[in-house]
N, C-alpha and C positions, 0 to 999 in steps of 0.2 A: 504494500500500500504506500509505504515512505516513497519506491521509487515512480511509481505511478504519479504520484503528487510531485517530487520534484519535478519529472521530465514537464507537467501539465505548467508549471511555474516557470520553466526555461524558455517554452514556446510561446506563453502570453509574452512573457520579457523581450521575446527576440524579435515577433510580430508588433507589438508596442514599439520597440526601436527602429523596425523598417518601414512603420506608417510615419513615424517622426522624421525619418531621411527623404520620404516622398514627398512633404507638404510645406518644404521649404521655396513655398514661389516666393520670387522677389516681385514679381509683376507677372499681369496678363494683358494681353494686346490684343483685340478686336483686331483684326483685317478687313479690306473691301468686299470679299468675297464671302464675309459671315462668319469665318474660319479665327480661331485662336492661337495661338502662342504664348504659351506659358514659358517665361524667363526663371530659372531658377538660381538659390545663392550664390550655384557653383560656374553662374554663365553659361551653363548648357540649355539649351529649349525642347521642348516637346510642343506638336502640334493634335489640336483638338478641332474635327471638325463641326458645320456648323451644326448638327446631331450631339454632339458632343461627346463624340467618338475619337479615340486616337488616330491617328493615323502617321505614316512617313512620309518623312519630305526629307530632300535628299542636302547632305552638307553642302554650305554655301549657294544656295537658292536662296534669291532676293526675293523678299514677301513687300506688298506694300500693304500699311495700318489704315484705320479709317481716315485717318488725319492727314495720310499723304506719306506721311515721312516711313522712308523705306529700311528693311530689317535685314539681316544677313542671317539665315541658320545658321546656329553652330550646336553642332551634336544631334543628337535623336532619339530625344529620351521617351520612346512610346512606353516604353514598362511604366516609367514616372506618371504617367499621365494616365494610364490605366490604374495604376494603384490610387490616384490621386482622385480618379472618376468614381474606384468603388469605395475607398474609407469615407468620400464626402457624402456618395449616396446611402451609407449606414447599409450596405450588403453586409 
C-alpha cells in the first residue's frame, strides 16, 4: 500500500510540474487570419488555430498580427499548446 501511494504522489508531482512548464505564455497574438501565437518565457511559439487547435507552422515563416506588425516563428511548440489547450479546458 506505502508503495502504491508513493508512486500515486510522484505522478501528481510530476504532472503538477509539467502543467507549470506549459503555461508559461508570455503573450498571445491574434493574427489576420483568426489564427494565434502563443509566445512563451523561453521565446519559442506555438500556433493555435482559429478552432483552437494546435497546429505546425514551419520555423521562420513570417505570420502577420491583426495590427499589421509582422512575427517571425521561432520553434514549434505544438505539444505546448496542446497541453496548454487541455489543462485550461479542465480535461
Amino acid at each position: 500500500m506505502l508503495k502504491i501511494t508513493a508512486i500515486a504522489f510522484a505522478s501528481t508531482f510530476a504532472l503538477s510540474a509539467f502543467a507549470a512548464g506549459t503555461t508559461d505564455v508570455q503573450r498571445s497574438v491574434e493574427l489576420k487570419d483568426g489564427s494565434t501565437v502563443h509566445v512563451f518565457q523561453d521565446g519559442k511559439m506555438g500556433m493555435e488555430n482559429k478552432y483552437g487547435r494546435a497546429f505546425l507552422m514551419p520555423q521562420g515563416h513570417v505570420m502577420e498580427a491583426r495590427d499589421g506588425t509582422r512575427i517571425e516563428m521561432k520553434g514549434n511548440e505544438v505539444w505546448r499548446v496542446e497541453a496548454l489547450n487541455r489543462f485550461s479546458s479542465g480535461s
